[in-house]
C-alpha positions as CSV (number, residue, x, y, z in Angstrom):
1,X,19.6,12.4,-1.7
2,X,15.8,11.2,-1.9
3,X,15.9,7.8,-3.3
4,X,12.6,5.8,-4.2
5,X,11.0,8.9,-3.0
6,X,11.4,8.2,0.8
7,X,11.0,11.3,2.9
8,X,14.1,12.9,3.9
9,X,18.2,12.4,2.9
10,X,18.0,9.1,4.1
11,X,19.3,9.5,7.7
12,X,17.3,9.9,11.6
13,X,18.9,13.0,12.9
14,X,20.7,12.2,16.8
15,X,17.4,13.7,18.3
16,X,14.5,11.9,16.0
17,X,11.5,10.7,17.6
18,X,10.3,7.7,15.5
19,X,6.9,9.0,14.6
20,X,5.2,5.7,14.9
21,X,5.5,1.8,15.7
22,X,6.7,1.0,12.3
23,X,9.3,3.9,11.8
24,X,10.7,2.1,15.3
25,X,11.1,-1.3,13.8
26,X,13.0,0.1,11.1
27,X,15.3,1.7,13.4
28,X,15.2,-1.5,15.2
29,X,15.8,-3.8,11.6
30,X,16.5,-1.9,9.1
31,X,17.1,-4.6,7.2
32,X,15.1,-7.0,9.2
33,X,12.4,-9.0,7.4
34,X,9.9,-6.6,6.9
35,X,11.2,-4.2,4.7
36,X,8.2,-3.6,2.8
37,X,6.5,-2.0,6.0
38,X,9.8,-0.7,7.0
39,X,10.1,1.6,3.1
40,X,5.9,2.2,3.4
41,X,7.1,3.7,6.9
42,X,9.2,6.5,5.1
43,X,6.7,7.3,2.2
44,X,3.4,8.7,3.0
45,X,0.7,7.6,4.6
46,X,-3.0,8.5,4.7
47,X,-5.8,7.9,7.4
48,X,-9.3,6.7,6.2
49,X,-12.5,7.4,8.2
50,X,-14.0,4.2,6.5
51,X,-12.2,0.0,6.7
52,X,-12.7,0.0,2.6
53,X,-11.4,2.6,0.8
54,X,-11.4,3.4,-2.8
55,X,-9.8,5.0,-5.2
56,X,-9.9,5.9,-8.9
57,X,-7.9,5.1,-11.9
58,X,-8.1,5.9,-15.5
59,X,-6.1,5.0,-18.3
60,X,-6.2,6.7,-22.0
61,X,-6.6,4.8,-24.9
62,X,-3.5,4.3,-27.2
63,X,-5.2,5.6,-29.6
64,X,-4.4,3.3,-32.4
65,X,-6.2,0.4,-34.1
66,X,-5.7,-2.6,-35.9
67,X,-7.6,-2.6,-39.5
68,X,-9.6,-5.9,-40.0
69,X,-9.6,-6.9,-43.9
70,X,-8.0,-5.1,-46.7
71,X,-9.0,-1.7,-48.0
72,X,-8.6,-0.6,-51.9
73,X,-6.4,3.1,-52.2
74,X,-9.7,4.5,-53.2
75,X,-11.9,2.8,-50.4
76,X,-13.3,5.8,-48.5
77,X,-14.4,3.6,-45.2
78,X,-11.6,1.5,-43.0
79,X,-13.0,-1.1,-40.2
80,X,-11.3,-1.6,-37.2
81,X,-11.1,-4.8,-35.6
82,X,-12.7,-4.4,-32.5
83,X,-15.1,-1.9,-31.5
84,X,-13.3,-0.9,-28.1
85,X,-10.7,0.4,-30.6
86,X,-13.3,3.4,-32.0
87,X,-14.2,4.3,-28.7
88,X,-11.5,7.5,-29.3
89,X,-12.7,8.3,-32.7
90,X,-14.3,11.6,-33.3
91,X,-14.5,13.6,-36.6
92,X,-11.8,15.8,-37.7
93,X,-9.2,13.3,-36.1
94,X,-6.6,12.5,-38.2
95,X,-4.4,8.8,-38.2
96,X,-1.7,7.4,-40.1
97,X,-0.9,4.0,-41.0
98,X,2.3,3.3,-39.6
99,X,3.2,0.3,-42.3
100,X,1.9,3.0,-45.2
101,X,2.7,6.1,-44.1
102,X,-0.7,7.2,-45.4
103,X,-2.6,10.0,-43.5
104,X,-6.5,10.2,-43.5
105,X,-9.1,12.1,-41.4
106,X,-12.1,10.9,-40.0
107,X,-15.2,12.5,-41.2
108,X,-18.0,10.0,-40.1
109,X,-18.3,8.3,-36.8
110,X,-18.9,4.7,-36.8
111,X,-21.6,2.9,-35.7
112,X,-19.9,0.2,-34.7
113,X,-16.8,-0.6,-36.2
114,X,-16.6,1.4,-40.0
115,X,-16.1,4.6,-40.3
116,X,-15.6,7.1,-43.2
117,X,-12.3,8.3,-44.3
118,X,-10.9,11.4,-46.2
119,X,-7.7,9.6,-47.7
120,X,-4.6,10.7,-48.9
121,X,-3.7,13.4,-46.6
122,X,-0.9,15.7,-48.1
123,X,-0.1,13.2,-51.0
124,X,-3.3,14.9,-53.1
125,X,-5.5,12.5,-52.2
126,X,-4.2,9.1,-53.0
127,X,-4.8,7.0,-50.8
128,X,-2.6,3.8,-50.5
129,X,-3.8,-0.4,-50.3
130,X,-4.3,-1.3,-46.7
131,X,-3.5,-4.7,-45.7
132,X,-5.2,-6.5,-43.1
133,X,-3.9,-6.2,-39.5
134,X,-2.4,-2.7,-40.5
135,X,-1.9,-0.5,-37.6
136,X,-3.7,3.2,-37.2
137,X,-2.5,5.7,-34.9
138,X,-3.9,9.1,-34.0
139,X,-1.5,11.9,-34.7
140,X,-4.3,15.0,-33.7
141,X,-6.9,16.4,-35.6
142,X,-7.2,19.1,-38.1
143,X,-10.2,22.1,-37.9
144,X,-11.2,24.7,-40.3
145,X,-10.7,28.0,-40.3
146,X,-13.7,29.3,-38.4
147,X,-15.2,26.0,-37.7
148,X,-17.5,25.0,-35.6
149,X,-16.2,23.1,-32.2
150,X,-15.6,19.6,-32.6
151,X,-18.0,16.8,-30.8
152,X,-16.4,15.9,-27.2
153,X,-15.0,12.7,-26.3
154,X,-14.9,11.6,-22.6
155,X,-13.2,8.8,-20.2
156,X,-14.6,7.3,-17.5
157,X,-12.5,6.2,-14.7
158,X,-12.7,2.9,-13.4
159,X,-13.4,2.7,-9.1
160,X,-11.4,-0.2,-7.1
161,X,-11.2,-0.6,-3.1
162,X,-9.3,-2.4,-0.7
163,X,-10.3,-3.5,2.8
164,X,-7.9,-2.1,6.2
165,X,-7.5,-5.3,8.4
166,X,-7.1,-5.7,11.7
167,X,-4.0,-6.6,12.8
168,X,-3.5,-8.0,16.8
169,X,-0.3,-9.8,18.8
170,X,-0.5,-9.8,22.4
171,X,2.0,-10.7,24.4
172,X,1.6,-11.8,28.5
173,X,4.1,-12.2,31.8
174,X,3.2,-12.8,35.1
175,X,3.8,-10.5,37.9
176,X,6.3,-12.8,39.5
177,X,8.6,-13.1,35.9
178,X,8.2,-9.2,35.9
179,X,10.3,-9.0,39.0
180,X,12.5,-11.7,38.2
181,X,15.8,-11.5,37.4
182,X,16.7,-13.4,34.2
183,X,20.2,-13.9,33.0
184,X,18.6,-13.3,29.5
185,X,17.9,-9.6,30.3
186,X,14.3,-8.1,30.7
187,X,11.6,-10.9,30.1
188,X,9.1,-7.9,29.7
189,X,10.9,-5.6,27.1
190,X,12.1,-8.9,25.4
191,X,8.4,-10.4,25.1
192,X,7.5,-6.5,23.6
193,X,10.7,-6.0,21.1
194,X,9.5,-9.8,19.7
195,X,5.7,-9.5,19.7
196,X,6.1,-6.4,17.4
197,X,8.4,-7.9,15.2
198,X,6.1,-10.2,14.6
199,X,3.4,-7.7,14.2
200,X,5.2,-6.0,11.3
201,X,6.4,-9.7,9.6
202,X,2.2,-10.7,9.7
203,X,1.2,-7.3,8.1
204,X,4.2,-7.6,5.9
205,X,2.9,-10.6,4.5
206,X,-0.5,-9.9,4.2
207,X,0.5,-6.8,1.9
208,X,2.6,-8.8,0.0
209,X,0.5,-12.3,-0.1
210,X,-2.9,-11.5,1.4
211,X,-6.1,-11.6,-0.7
212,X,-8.9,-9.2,-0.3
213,X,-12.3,-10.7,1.6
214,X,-15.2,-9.4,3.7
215,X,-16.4,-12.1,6.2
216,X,-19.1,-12.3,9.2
217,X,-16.2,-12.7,12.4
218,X,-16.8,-13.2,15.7
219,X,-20.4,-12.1,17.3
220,X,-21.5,-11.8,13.8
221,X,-19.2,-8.7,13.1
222,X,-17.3,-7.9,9.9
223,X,-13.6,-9.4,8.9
224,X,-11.9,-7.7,6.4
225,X,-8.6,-9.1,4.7
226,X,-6.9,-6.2,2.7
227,X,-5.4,-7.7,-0.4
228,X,-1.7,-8.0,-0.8
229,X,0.5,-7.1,-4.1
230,X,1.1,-10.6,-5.8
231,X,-2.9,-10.5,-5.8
232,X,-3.4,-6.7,-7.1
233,X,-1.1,-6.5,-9.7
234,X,-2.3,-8.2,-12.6
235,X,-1.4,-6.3,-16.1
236,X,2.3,-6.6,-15.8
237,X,3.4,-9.9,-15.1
238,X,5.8,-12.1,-16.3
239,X,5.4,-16.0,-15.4
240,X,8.6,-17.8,-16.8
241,X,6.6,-21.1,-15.3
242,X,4.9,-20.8,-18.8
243,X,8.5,-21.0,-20.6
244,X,10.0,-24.1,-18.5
245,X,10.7,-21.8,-15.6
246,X,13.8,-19.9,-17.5
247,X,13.8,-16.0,-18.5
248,X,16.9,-14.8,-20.8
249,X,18.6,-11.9,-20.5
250,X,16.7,-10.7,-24.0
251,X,13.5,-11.8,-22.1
252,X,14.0,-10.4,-19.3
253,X,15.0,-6.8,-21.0
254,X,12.0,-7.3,-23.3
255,X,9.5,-7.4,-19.8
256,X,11.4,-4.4,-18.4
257,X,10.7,-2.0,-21.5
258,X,7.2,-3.7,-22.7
259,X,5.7,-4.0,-18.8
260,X,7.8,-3.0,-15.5
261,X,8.8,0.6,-17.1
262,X,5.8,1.4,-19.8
263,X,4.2,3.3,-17.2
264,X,5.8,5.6,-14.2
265,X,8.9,6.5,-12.9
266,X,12.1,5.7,-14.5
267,X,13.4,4.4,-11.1
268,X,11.5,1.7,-9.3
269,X,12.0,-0.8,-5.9
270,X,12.5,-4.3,-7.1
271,X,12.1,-6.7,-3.9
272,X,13.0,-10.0,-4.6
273,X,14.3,-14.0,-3.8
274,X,17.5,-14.4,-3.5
275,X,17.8,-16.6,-6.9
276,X,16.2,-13.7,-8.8
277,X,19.2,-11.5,-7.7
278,X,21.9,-14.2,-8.3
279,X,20.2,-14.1,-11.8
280,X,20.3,-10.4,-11.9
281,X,24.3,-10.8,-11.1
282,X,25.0,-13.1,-13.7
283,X,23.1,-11.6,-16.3
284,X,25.4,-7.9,-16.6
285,X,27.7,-7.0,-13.8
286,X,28.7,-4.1,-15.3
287,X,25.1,-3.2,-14.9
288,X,24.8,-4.1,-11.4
289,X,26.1,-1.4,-9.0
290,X,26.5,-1.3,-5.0
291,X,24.3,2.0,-4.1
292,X,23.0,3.3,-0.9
293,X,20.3,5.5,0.3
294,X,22.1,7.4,2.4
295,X,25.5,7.5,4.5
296,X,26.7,7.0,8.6
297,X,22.9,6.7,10.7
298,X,20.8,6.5,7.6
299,X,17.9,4.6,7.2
300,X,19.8,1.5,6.7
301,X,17.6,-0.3,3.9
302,X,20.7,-1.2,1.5
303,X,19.4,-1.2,-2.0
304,X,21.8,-2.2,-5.0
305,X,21.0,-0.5,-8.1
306,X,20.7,-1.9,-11.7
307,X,20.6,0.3,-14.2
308,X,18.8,-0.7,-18.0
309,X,17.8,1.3,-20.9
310,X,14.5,0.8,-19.6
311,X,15.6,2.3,-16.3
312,X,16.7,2.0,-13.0
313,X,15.9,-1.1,-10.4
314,X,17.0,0.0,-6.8
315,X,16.8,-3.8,-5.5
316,X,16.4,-5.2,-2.4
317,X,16.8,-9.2,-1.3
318,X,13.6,-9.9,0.5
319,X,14.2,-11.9,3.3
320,X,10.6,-13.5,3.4
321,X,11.2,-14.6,0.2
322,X,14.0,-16.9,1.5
323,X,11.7,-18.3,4.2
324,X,9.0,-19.6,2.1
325,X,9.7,-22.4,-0.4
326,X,9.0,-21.6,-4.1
327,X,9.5,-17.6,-3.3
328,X,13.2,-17.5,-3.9
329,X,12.1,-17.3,-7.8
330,X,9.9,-14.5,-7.6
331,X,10.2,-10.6,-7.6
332,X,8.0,-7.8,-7.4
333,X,8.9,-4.1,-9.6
334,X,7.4,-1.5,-7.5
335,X,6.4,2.2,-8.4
336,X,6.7,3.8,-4.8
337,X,5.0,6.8,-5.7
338,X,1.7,4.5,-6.3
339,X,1.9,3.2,-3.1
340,X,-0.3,4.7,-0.1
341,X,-0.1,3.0,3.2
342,X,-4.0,3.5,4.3
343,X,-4.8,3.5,8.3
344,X,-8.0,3.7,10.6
345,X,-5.4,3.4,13.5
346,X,-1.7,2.9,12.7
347,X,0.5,0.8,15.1
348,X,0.0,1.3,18.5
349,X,0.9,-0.3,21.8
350,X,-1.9,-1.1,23.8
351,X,-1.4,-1.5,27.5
352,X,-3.1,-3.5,29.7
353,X,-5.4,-5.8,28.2
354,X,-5.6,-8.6,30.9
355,X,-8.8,-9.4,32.6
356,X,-9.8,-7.9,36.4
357,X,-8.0,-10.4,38.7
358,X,-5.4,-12.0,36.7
359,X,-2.2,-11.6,38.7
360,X,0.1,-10.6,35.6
361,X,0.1,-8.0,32.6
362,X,-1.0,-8.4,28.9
363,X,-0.1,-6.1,26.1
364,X,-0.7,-6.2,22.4
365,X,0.4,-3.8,19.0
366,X,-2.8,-3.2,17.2
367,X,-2.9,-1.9,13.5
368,X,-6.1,-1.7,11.1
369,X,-4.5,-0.9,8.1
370,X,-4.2,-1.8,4.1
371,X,-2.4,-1.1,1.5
372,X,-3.5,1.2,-1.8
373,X,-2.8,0.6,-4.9
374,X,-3.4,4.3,-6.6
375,X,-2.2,3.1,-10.5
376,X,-1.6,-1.0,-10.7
377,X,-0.1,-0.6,-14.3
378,X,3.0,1.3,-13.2
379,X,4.1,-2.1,-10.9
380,X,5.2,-5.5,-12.1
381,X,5.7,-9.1,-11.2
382,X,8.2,-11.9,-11.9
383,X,7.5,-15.2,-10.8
384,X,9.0,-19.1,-11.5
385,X,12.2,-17.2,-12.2
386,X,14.0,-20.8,-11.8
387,X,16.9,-20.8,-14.6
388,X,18.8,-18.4,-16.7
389,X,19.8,-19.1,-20.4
């Protein structure tokens, strides 16, 4: 079974060749302290030919309005309170107040914010009072037989970009401690197996924590910083520090249906502290089911699953979270399918990169890579997630 919308049934097959640096760490930790890196690993992945890459999004209007002031039943103009709201108005559209029930077509386009009305759709033409702060919603548009076609309306999409960073950890033995024997095992294949562990925990972070940022480096060349999630999502996020640090169960089922599942799949990848999922346990248990992606050799990222009206939360206990001070309260919702793991060059071991004469040998793992962010409304954050009430 594909969960999260990782590639395969969630197992290596005896004779797999990890296909890259990162698919061996998670073979290495699959639930090491990277698993961000280790899941992007399983999804796809794109090359870019250029260090910033962009992509675009558009979103479609609700289209609804809120009516500023009161109309009389007869009034054959409505107004609606802010002139974004229009922007989906055309004539021939019809809307309905949902407090009302009233229907009424658009037959003028406003200049700003008033428009002109046919009222009373299909109750003979009565209209009915309209309060202020009433809400208007589309519900189509009705043509005449033979008409003529209707005026156009179009969306623009809106362009954002992200940098790939360079990413560099070298690690260095001397000749002599090459050919030494250690009771520890192999200096050399010990000072590899850690130096890209911590190659995958410093680009875990940046994609989690890192900020986007173009600076002149060394010689005068460009540094790029790729921005991390906690900085990129912005629409859907839920700061209990602005309600004494507590969320309620209500609260926090509120923020799943209004933010972390209004947009994209019904299943998504919650990583989070450790207090958020204690929270998570004490709010249904019922709820909260021990799942796994796959059986025997599988990938080995244990998720558990909660499952809400809203829908499902396949969560994982991030272990960086635990490390740094404050992060146990916080929690990212993730829509996999919106994530794109973007690469000039992807992990690779570079060998030899000591100087002429120096009596030893260095290697370093070099990535330049970033993450993309195709639709930042279908993922969500929690953070200050202290106490439950």
């Amino acid at each position: 079974m594909t969960t999260l919308g990782m590639r395969g049934t969630g197992s290596f097959a005896a004779d797999h060749r990890p296909e890259n640096y990162r698919e061996k760490y998670l073979m290495l930790e699959p639930n090491g302290s990277a698993p961000l890196t280790a899941i992007l690993s399983m999804l796809p992945s794109e090359a870019t030919d250029d260090p910033e890459f962009h992509n675009f999004r558009k979103d479609l209007p609700s289209f609804t309005f809120t009516h500023s002031g009161t109309a009389a039943n007869n009034a054959t103009t409505l107004t609606a309170s802010a002139a974004g709201d229009a922007a989906f108005f055309r004539v021939g559209m019809l809307i309905r107040n949902f407090r009302t029930g009233e229907v009424a077509k658009i037959t003028a386009l406003p200049s700003t914010t008033t428009f002109t009305i046919t009222r009373g759709i299909g109750n003979s033409g009565t209209g009915v009072a309209v309060a202020a702060g009433d809400t208007w919603f589309m519900v189509g548009n009705g043509n005449a037989e033979g008409g003529d076609t209707p005026t156009s309306v179009s969306y623009d999409a809106a362009s954002t970009e992200n940098f790939c960073q360079i990413f560099r950890t070298p690690y260095s033995i001397t000749r002599t401690a090459m050919h030494t024997n250690f009771r520890t095992g192999d200096q050399y294949l010990e000072k590899s197996r850690d130096a890209l562990k911590e190659h995958m925990v410093g680009m875990e972070r940046a994609m989690l924590f890192g900020k986007k940022d173009i600076v002149a480096g060394s010689a005068g060349m460009p540094e790029r910083y790729t921005d991390g999630i906690f900085n990129s999502i912005t629409t859907n996020v839920q700061d209990a520090g602005s309600s004494s640090n507590v969320l309620t169960e209500a609260g926090f089922d509120t923020f799943l249906a209004e933010k972390a599942f209004a947009f994209g799949s019904s299943e998504k990848l919650m990583l989070c502290g450790w207090k958020v999922a204690e929270h998570l346990q004490t709010l249904a248990k019922s709820r909260y089911q021990i799942n796994s992606t796959g059986t025997g050799d599988s990938y080995g990222v244990n998720f558990t699953t909660y499952n809400t009206f809203a829908g499902t939360l396949q969560v994982k206990t991030h272990p960086m979270f635990r490390q740094i001070p404050g992060a146990q309260f916080d929690a990212i919702i993730l829509d996999t399918k919106d994530l794109r793991y973007r690469y000039i060059d992807d992990t690779s071991l570079l060998k030899d990169r000591q100087g002429n004469g120096v009596d030893g040998v260095t290697d370093e793992y070099l990535t330049e890579a970033g993450l993309e962010i195709l639709q930042e409304k279908t993922h969500a954050v929690i953070s200050s997630w202290q106490s439950l009430t």
